[in-house]
PDB file as gemmi writes it, atoms N, CA and C in Angstrom:
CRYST1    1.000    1.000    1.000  90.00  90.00  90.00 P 1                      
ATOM      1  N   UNK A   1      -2.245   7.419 -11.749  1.00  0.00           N  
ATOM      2  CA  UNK A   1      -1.360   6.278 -11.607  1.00  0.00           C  
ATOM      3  C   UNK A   1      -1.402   5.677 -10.204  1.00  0.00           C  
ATOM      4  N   UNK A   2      -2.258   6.184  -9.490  1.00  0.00           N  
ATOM      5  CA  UNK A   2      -1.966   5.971  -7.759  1.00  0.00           C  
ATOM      6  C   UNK A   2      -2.553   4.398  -8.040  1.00  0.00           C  
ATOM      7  N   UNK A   3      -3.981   4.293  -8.500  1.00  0.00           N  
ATOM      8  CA  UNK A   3      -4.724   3.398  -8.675  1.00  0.00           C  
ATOM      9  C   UNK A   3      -3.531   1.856  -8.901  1.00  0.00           C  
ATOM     10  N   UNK A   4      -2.806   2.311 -10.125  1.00  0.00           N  
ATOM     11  CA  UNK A   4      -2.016   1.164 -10.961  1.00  0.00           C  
ATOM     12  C   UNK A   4      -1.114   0.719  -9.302  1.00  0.00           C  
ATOM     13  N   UNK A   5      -0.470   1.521  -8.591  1.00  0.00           N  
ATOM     14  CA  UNK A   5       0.413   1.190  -7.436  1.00  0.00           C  
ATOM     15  C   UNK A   5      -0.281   0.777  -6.453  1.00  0.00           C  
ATOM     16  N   UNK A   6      -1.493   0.938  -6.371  1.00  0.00           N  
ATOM     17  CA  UNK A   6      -2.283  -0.056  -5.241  1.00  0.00           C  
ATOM     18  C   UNK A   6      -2.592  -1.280  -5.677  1.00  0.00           C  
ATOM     19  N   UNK A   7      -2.814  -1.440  -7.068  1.00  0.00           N  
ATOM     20  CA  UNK A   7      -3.484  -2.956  -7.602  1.00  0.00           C  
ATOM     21  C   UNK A   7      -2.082  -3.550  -7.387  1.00  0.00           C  
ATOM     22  N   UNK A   8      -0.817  -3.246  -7.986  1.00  0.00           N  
ATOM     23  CA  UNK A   8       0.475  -4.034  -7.328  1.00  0.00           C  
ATOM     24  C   UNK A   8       0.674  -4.581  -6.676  1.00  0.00           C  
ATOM     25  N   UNK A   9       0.464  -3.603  -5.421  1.00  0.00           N  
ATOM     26  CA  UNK A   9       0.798  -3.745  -3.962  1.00  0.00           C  
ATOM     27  C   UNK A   9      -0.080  -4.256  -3.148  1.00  0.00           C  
ATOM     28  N   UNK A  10      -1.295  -3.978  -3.332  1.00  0.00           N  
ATOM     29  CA  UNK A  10      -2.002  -4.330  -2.229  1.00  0.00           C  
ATOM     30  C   UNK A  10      -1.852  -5.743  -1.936  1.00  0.00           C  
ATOM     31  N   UNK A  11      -1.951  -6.778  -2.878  1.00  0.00           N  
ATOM     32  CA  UNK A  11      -2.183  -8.053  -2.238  1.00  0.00           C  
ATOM     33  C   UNK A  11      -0.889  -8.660  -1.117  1.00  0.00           C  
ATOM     34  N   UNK A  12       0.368  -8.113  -2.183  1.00  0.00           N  
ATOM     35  CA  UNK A  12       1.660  -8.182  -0.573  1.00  0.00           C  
ATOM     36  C   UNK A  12       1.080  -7.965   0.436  1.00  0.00           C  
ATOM     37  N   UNK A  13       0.992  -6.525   0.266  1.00  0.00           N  
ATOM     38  CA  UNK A  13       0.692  -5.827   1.861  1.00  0.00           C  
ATOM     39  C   UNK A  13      -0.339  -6.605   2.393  1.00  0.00           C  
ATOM     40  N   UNK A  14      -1.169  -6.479   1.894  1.00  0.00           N  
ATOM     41  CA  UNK A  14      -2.537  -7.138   2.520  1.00  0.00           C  
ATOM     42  C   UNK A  14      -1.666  -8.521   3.088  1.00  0.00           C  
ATOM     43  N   UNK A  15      -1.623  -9.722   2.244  1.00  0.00           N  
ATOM     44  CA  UNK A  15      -1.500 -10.905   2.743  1.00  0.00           C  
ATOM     45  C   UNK A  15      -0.323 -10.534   4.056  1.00  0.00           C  
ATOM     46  N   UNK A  16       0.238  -9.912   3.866  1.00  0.00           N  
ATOM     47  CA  UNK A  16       1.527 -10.039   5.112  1.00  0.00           C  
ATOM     48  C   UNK A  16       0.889  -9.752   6.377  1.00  0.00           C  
ATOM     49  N   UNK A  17       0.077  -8.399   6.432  1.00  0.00           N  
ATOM     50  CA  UNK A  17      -0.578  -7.781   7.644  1.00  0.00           C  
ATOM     51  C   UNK A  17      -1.579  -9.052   7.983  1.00  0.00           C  
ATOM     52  N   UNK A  18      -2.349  -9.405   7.217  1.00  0.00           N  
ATOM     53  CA  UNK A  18      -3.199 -10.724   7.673  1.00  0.00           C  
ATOM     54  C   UNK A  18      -2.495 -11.709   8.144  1.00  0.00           C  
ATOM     55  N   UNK A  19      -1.780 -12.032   7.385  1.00  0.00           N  
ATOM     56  CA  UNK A  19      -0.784 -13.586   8.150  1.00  0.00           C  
ATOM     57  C   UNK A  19      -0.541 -12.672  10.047  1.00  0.00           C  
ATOM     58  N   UNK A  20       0.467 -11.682  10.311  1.00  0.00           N  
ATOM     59  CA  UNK A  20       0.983 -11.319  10.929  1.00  0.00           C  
ATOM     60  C   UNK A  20       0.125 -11.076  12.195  1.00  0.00           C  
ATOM     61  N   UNK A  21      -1.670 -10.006  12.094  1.00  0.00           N  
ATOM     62  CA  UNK A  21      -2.498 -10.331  12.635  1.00  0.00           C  
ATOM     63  C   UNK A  21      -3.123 -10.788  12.839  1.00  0.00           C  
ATOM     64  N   UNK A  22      -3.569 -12.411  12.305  1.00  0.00           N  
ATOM     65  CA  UNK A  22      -4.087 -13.319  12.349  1.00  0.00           C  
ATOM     66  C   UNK A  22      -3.616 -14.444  13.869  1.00  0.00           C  
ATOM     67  N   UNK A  23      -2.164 -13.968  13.812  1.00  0.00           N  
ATOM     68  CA  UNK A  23      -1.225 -14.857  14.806  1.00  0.00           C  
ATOM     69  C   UNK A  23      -1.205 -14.433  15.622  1.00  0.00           C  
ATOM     70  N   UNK A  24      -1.712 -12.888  15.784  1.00  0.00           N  
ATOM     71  CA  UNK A  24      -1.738 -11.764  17.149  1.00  0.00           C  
ATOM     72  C   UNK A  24      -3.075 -12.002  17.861  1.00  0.00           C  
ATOM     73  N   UNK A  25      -3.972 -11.416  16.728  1.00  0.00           N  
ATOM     74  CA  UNK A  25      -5.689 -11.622  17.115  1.00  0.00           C  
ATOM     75  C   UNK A  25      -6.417 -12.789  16.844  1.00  0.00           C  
ATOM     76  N   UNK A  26      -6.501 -13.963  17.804  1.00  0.00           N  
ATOM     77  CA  UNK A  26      -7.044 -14.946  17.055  1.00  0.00           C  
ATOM     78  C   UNK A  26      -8.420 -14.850  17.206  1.00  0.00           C  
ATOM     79  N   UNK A  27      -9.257 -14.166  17.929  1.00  0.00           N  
ATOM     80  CA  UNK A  27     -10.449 -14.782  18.306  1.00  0.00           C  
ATOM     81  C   UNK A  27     -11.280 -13.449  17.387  1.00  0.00           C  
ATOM     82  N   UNK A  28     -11.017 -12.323  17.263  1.00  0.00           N  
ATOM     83  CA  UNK A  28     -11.677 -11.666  15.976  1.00  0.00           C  
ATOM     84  C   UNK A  28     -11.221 -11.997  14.603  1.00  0.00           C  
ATOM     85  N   UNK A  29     -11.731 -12.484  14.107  1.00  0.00           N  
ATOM     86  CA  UNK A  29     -11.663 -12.386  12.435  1.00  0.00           C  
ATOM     87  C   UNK A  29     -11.895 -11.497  11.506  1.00  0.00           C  
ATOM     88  N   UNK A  30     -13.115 -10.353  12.196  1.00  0.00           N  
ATOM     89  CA  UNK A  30     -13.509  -9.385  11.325  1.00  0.00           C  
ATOM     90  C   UNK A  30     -12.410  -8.235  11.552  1.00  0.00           C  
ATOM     91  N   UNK A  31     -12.064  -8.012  13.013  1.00  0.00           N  
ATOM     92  CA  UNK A  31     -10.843  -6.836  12.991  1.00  0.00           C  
ATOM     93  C   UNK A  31      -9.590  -7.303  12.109  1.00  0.00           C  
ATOM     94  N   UNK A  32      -9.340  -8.609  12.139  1.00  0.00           N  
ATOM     95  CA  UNK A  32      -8.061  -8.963  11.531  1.00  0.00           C  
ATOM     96  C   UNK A  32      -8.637  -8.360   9.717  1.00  0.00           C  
ATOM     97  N   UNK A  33      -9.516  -8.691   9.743  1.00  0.00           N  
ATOM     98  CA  UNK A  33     -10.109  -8.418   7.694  1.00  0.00           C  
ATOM     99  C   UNK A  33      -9.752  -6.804   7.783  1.00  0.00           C  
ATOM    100  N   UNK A  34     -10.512  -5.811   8.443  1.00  0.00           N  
ATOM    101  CA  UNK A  34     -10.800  -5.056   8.425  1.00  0.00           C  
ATOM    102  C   UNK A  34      -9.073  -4.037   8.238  1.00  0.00           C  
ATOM    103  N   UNK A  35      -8.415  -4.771   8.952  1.00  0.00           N  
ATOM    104  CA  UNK A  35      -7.252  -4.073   9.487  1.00  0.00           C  
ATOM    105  C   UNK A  35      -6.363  -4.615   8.108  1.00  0.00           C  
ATOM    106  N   UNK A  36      -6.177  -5.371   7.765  1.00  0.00           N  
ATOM    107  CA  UNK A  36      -5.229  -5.932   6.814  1.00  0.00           C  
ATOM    108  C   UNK A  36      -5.852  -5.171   5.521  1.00  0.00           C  
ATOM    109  N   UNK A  37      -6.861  -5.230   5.131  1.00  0.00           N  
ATOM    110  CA  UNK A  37      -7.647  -4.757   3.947  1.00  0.00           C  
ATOM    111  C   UNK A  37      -6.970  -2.539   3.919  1.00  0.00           C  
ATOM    112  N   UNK A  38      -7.127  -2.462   5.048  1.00  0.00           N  
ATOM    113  CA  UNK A  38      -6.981  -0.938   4.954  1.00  0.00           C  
ATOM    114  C   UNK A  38      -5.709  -1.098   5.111  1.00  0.00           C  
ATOM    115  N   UNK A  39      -4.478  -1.354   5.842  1.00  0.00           N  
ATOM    116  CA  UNK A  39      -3.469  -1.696   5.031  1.00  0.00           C  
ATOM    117  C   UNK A  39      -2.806  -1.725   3.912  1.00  0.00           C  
ATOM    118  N   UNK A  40      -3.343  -2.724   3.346  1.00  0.00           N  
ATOM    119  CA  UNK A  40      -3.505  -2.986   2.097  1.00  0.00           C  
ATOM    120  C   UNK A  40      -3.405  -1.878   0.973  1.00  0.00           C  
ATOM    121  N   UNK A  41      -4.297  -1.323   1.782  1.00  0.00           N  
ATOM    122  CA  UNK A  41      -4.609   0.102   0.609  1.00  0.00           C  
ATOM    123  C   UNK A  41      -4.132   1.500   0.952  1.00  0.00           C  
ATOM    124  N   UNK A  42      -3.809   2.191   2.297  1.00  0.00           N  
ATOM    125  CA  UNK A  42      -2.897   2.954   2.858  1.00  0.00           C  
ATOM    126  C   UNK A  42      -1.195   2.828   2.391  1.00  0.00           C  
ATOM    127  N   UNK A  43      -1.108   1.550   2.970  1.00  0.00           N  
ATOM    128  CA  UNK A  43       0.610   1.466   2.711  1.00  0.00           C  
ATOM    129  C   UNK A  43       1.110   1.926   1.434  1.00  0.00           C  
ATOM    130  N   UNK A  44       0.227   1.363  -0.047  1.00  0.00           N  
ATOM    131  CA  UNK A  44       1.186   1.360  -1.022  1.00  0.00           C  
ATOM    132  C   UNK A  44       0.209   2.815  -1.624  1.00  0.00           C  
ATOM    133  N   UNK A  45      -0.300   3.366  -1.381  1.00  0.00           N  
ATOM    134  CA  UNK A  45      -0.528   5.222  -1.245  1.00  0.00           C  
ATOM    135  C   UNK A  45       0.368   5.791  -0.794  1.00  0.00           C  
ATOM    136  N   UNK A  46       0.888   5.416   0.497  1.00  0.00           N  
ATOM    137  CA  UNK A  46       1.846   6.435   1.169  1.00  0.00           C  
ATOM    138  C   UNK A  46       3.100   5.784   0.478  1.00  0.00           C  
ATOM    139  N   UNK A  47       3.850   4.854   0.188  1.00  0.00           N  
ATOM    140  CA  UNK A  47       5.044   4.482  -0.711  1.00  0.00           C  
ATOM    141  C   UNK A  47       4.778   5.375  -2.025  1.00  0.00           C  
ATOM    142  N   UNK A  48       3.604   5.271  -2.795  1.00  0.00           N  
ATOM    143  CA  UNK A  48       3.573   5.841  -4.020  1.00  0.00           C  
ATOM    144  C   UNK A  48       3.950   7.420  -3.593  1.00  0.00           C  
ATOM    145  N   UNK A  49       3.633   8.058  -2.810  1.00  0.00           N  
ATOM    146  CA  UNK A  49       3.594   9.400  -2.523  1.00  0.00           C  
ATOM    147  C   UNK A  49       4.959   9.844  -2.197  1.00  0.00           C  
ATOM    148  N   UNK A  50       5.640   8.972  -1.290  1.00  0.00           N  
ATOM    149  CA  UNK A  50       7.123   9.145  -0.899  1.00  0.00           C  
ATOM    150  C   UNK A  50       7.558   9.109  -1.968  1.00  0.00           C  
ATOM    151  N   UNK A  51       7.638   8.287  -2.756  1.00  0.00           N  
ATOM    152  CA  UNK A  51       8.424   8.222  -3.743  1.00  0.00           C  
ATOM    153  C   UNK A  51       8.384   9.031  -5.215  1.00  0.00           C  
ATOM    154  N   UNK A  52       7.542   9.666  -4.974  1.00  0.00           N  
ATOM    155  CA  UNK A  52       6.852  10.476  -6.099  1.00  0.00           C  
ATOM    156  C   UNK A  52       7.846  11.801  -5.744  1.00  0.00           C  
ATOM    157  N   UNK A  53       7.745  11.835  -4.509  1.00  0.00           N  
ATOM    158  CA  UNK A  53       8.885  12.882  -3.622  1.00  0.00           C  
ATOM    159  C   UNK A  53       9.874  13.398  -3.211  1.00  0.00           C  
ATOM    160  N   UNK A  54      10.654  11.891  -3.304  1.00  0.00           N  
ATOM    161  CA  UNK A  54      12.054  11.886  -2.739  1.00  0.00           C  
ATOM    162  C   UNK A  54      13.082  11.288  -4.110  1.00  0.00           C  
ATOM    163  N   UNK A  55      12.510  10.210  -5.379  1.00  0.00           N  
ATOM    164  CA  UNK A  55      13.059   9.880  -6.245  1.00  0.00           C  
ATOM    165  C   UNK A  55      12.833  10.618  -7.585  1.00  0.00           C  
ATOM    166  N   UNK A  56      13.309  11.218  -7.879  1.00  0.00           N  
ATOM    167  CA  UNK A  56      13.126  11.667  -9.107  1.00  0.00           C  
ATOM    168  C   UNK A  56      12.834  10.962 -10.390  1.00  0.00           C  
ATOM    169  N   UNK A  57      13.710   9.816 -10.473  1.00  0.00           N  
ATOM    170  CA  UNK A  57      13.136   9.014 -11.770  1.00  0.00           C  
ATOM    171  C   UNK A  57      11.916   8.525 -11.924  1.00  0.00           C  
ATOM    172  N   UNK A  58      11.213   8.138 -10.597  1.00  0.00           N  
ATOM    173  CA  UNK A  58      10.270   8.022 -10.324  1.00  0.00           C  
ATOM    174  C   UNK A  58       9.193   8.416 -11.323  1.00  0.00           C  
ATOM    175  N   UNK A  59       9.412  10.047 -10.656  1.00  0.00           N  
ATOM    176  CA  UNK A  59       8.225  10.980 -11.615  1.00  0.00           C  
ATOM    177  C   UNK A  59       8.017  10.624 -13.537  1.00  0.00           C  
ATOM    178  N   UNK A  60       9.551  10.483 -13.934  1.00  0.00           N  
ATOM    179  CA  UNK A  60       9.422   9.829 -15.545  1.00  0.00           C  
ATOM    180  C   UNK A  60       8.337   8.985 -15.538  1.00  0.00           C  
ATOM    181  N   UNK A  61       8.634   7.799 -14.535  1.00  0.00           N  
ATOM    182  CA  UNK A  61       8.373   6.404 -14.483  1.00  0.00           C  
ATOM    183  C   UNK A  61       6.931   6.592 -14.896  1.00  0.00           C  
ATOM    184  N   UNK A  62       6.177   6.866 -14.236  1.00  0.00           N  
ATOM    185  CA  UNK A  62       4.586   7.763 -14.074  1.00  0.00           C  
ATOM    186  C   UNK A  62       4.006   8.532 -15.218  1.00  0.00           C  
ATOM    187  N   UNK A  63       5.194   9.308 -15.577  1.00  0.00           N  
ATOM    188  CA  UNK A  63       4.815  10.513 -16.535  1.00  0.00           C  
ATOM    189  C   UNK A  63       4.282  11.682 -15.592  1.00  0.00           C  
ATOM    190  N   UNK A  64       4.854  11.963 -14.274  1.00  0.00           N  
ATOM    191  CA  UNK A  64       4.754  12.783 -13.653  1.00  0.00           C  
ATOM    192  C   UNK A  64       5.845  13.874 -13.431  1.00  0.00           C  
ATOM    193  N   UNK A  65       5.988  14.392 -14.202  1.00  0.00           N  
ATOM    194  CA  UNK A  65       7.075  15.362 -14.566  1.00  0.00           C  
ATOM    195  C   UNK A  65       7.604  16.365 -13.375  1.00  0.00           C  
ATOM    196  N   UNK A  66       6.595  16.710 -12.808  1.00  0.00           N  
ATOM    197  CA  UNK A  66       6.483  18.068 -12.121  1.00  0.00           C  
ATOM    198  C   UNK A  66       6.922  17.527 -10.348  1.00  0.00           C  
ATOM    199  N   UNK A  67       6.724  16.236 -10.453  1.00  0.00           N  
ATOM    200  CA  UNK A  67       6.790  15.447  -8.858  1.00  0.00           C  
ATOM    201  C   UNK A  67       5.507  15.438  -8.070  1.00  0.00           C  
ATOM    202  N   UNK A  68       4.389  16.102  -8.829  1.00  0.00           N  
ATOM    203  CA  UNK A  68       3.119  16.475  -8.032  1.00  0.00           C  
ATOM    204  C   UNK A  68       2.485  15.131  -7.624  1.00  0.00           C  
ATOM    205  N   UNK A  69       2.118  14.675  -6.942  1.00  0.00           N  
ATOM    206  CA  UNK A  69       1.153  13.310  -6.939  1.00  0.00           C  
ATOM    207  C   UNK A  69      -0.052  13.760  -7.143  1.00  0.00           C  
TER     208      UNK A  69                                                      
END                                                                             
């Protein structure tokens, strides 16, 4: 299910970190890609994981019974 919580998330995350370092770093373009993209895909891993952890309904939600990620 990790997969299903990154296709969600990523494009938020992503677009926000890009807007945000785009306005920081103007003169690289490739660090700004590089950095927003892994973002992108870190953040809503580590949300899926917290929450797999700390919420219990969560685990239903998933069909992860046990809380294991």
């Amino acid at each position: 299910m990790q997969p299903l919580v990154i296709l969600v998330f990523h494009y938020f995350v992503q677009q926000k970190v890009h807007y945000l370092m785009a306005e920081a770093v103007t003169q690289q373009e490739w660090l700004v890609t590089i950095v927003s993209w892994t973002a992108g895909v870190l953040i809503p891993v580590l949300l899926y994981l917290l929450l797999l952890k700390r919420i219990p309904w969560v685990c239903t939600v998933y069909e992860n019974p046990k809380g294991q990620p």
